[in-house]
N, C-alpha and C positions, 0 to 999 in steps of 0.2 A: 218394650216394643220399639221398632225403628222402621221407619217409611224412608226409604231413600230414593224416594219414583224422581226428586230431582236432584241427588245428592251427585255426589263424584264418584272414584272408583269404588266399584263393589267387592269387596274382599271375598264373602261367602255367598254367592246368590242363589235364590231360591231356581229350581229345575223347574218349571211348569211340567206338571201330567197331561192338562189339559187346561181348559177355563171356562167354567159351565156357570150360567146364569140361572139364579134361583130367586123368585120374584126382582124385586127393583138391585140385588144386588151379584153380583160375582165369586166366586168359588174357584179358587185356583190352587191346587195342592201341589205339592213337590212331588217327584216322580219317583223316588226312594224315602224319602225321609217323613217320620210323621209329621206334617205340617201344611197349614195349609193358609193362605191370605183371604180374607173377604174384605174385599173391595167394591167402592160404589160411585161409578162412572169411571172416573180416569183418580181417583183418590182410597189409600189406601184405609180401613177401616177398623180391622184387627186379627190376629191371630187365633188359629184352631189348631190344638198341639193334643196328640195322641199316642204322649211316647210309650206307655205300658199297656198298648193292644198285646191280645196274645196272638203272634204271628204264628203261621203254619211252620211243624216241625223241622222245613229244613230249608236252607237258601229259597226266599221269593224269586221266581221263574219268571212270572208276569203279572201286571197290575194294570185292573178294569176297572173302567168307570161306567155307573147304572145311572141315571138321573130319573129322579120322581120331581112329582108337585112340588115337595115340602124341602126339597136337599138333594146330597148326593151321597151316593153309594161307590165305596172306594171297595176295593175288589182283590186280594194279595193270594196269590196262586203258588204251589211247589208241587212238582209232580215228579215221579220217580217209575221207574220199573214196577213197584208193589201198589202205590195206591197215591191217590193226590189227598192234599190237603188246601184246604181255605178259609181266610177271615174275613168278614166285612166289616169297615167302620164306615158309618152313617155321619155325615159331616151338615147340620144344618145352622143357621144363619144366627139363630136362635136361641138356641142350645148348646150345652158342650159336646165334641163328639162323644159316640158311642158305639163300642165294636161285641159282634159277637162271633160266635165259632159254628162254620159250618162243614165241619168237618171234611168227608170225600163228596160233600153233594154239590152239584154246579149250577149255577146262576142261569134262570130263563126267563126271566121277565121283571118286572117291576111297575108296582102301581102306590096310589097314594098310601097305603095304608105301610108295605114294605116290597121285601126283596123274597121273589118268588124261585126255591131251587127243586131241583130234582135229580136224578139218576146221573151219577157221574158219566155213563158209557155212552157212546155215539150208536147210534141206529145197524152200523154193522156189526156188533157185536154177534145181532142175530142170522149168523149165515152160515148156511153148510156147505164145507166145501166137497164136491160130487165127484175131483178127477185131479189128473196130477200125479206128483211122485207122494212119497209119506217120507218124513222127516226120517225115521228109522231104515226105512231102506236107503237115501240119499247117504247113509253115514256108512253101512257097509261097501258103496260103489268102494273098486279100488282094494278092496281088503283096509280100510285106513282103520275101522274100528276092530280089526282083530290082531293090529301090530303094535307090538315094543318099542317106543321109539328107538330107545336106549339099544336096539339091536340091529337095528337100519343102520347100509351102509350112507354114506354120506353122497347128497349128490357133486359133480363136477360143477366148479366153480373159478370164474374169472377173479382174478385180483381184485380186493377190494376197493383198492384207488389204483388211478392209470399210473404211470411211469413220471414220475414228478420230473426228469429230464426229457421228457418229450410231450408234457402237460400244459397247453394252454389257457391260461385263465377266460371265462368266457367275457365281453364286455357286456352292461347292464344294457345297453342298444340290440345287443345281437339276441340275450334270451328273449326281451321284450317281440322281439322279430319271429322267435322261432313259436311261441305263444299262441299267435296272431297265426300262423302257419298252422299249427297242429289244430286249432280249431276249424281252419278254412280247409284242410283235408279230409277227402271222402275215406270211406272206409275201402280198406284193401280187399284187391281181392284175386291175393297169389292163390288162395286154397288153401292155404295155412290154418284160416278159421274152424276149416270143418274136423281137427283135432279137438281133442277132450283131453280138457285136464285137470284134475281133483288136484284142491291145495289144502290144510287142515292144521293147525296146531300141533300142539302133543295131547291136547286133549280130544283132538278128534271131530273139531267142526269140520266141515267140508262142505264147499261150494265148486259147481262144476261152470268152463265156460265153453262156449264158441258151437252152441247148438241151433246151427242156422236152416232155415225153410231149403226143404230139398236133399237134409241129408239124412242119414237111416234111421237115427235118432227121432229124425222131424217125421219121417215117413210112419215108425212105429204109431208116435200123436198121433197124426190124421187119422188114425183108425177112430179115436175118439172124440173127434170135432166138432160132430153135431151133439155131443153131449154138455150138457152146459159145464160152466166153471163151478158155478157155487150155487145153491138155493136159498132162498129167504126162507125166514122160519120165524114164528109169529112174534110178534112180543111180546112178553110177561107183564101180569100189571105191577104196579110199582105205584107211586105216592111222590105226589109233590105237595112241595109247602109253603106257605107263609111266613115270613120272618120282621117282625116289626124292629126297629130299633130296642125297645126294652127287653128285645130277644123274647117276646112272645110267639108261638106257633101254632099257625092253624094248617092241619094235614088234610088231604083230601085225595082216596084212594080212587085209582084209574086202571082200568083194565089195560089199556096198553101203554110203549112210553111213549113219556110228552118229552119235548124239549123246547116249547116255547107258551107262555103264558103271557095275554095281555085282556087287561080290564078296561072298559072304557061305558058310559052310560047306564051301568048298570047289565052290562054282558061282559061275560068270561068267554074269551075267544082260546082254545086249548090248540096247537097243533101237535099231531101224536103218529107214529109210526105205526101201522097196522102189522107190518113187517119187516124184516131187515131187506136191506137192496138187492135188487135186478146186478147181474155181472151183464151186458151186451155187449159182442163181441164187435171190433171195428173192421169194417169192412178192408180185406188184406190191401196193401198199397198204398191206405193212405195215413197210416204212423210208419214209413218202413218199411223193411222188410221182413220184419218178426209182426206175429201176428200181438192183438195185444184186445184190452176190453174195457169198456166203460162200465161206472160202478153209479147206478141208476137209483137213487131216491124216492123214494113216493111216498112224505108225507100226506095225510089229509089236515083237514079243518072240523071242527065241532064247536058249535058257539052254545054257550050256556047262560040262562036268565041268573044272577044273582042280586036283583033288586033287593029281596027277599031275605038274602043271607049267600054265604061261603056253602054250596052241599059239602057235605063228609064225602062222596063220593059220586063220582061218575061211569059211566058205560058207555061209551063210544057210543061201540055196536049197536045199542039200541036207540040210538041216536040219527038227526041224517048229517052226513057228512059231505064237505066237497073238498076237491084236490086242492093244497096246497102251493099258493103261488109262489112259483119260484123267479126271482127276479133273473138271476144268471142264465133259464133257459133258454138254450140257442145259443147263447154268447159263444164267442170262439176266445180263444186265451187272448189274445190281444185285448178285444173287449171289457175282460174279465180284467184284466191290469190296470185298463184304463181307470177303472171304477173302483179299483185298490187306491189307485192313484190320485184321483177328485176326492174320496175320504180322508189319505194324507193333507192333501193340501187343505184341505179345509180344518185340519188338526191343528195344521203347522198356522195356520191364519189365526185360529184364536188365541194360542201361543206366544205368538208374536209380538204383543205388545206387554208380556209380562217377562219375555227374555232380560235374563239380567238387571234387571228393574227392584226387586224387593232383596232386603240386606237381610241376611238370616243371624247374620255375628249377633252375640249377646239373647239371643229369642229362647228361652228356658221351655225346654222341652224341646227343641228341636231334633233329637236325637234319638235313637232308641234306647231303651233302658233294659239292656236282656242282662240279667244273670250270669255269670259265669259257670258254666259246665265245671264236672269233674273231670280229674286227670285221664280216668277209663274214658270217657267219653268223648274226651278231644283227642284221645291216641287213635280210638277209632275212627272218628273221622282222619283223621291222618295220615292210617294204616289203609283207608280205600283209596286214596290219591296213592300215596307213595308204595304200595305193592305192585298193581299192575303199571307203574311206570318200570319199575326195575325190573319185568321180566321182556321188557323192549328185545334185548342182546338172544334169548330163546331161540332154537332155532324152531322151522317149522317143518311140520310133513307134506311130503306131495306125491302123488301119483300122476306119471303122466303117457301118453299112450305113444310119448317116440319109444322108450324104453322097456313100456308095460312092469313098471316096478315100480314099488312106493320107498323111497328116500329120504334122508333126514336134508335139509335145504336148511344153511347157514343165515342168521338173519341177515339185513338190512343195517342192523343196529351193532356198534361193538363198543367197548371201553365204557360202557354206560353209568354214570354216577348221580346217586339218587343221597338230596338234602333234604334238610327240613332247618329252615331257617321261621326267626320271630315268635315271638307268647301269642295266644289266643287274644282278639279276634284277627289280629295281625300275621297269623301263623299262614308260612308259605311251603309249599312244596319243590324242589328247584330238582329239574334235571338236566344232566348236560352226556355229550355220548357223541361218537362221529359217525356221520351215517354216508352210504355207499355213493347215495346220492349229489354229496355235498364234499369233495375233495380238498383236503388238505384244508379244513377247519373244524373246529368243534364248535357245535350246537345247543344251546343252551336256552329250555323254557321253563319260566315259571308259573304256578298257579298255586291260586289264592284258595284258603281251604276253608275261609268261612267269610260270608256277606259283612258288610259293615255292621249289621244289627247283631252278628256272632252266631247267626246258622249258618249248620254246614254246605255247601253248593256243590252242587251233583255233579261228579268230573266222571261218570260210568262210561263214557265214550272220550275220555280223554285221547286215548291210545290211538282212535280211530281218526281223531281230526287232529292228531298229527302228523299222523304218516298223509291223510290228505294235502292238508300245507304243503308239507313236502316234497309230492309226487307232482302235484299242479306245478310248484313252481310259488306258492303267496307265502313267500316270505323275506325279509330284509334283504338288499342287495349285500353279497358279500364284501362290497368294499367298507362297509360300515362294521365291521367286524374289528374289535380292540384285542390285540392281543392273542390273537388266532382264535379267540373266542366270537360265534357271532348270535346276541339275543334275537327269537323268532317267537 
């Protein structure tokens, strides 16, 4: 163990998560690592090390803290396209930690006893939506879902770098300027918007734009305006539960979902969706000039006696209920940041005096301890990074109504070269490729294919926030570039 709260340079210091007080003492865990310091006053006390939790299947996304009575509740979340997963370990003052697995169900409460979850899904799942286009017809606009790439002509295309003898480098002053510019400009309005044009891979996504109020497009809508967007539709019961540290569970079945449970005096306070949300639509003018809708919430409240015991189950419905208070109603987004912003600082305030302060060198267990995967299993993680970066160079399909023809459109991307550098957990993915955007340098990024602890991290929108970097403009100035090479 090593307290260095007055020592000299800290070599490896601990990250605070947080710093949560549990009776006379303090809890403050690393914000990656299993670890944690209990401290009492301004003096350090001793280490909580949980290096063989079993973490959620794949790269931790993000990590929550619960606090009860007795301790805290540490929270490690991965979510993906298919299903999320999560663990908790229970860190008390007392005791050694202890974690258990809860699989896709998500955290709503906390009391003495434990850690309350239920139904991973958020309250809109339950919504039908009443108008609109359907996915399958958006794919034929264009003819794009019944053409050959491979048999499209090509569309016309400007060179892909300007004229390197009449090419000005730009200064890092002048982009910053133009930046500052594109943001403070309003929207045009040559007329040019009220064209349509379908864009689509080779696979055939397709997204249309420039469908603005007023033009035949907007006119067809309005027929359907006073029709709602979407409808609520009840909620299913479903079961939430208790989870003690020794991983025992008590279940208790609920006609509709909960998403927040708290105990206090001997009542169970449930708040639960009766239904999925109101879409209301905002009055035109004041987002714009596209029309647009707010997506309306209405939980209730049902408070329950459990002097007596946990019931096995509840009925709302036959219960009285009253509306759920919403703290942010009213608020206008300024307000709402504000009050993001007073929870930071008050984050950052208990943080603060454990910054850099605790020596983690030498501390046994501070690490995680995963296994190493097999070779299948690290190619495939490998093989989802390093596939869809190398098909960057693809060209893509478009339809567009100067022409009324769908065309093969050369990428963005060319000369594209896809590495795989370092062993597991160290293994990286490296691409490098010159893009249209960026003249007369090659671009070069890497990504990491598996967290410190050696799960995989979920790079599914890799492709997408690069080409944003990109197109915004957030990344390295080119004069930092070695070698005509520049890392972004």
């Amino acid at each position: 163990m090593t307290d260095v709260i007055n020592g000299p340079e800290v070599p490896d210091p601990l990250d605070p998560l947080d710093a949560v007080a549990v009776g006379p003492v303090t809890i403050v865990p690393d914000t990656s690592r299993p670890v944690a310091a209990v401290v009492e006053g301004d003096e350090f006390q001793r280490w909580l090390t949980w290096p063989t939790a079993p973490l959620p299947r794949s790269a931790v996304e993000r990590t929550d803290i619960w606090t009860s009575p007795s301790g805290v509740w540490i929270v490690y979340a991965s979510e993906d396209m298919e299903q999320s997963s999560r663990t908790a370990v229970f860190l008390s003052p007392e005791q050694p930690p202890r974690s258990v697995e809860l699989g896709d169900r998500r955290p709503i409460g906390v009391d003495a006893e434990g850690l309350w979850v239920g139904d991973p899904r958020d309250a809109s799942f339950w919504t039908e939506g009443t108008s609109g286009t359907h996915e399958d017809e958006d794919e034929d606009e264009g003819g794009l879902s019944t053409n050959d790439p491979e048999t499209l002509e090509w569309a016309p295309v400007a060179p892909f770098w300007p004229d390197r003898d009449t090419w000005t480098e730009p200064d890092d002053d002048d982009e910053d300027e133009e930046e500052d510019e594109d943001e403070d400009r309003p929207d045009s309005d040559d007329g040019d918007d009220d064209d349509e044009t379908f864009v689509g891979t080779a696979s055939q996504w397709t997204v249309s734009f420039g469908r603005q109020p007023g033009s035949d497009d907007d006119q067809e809508d309005d027929a359907d305006d006073d029709a709602p967007v979407s409808a609520p539709l009840p909620t299913p019961p479903t079961e939430i539960v208790r989870i003690t540290p020794a991983d025992e569970r008590t279940i208790v079945q609920v006609d509709h979902l909960v998403d927040a449970v708290s105990i206090e005096d001997g009542r169970m306070t449930l708040r639960f969706h009766p239904a999925g949300p109101r879409q209301v639509e905002v009055p035109f003018g004041e987002r714009g000039p596209w029309r647009s809708w707010d997506t309306v919430y209405e939980p209730r409240e049902v408070v329950v006696d459990v002097a007596a015991g946990i019931p096995s189950a509840v009925v709302t419905e036959d219960r009285a209920s009253v509306p759920a208070t919403d703290e942010n109603a009213g608020a206008d987004l300024e307000e709402v940041e504000a009050a993001w912003a007073a929870e930071d600082s008050a984050l950052q305030a208990r943080r603060a005096p454990w910054v850099g302060r605790l020596d983690l060198t030498g501390v046994s267990g501070a690490s995680w301890q995963t296994p190493e995967p097999d070779a299948a299993t690290v190619e495939r993680s490998v093989a989802a990074v390093r596939d869809q970066l190398a098909s960057l160079g693809e060209p893509s399909v478009m339809w567009s109504a100067d022409t009324d023809a769908v065309t093969r459109v050369r990428s963005d991307y060319r000369s594209v070269q896809v590495d795989v550098e370092g062993a597991w957990p160290d293994t990286e993915v490296v691409v490098s490729f010159e893009h249209r955007a960026v003249p007369f340098l090659r671009l070069r990024r890497r990504y990491r294919v598996f967290d410190d602890a050696g799960y995989p991290i979920d790079r599914q929108y890799a492709t997408v926030h690069l080409e944003e970097d990109i197109a915004t403009g957030h990344i390295p100035s080119r004069r930092t570039a070695v070698d005509g090479v520049l890392d972004i």
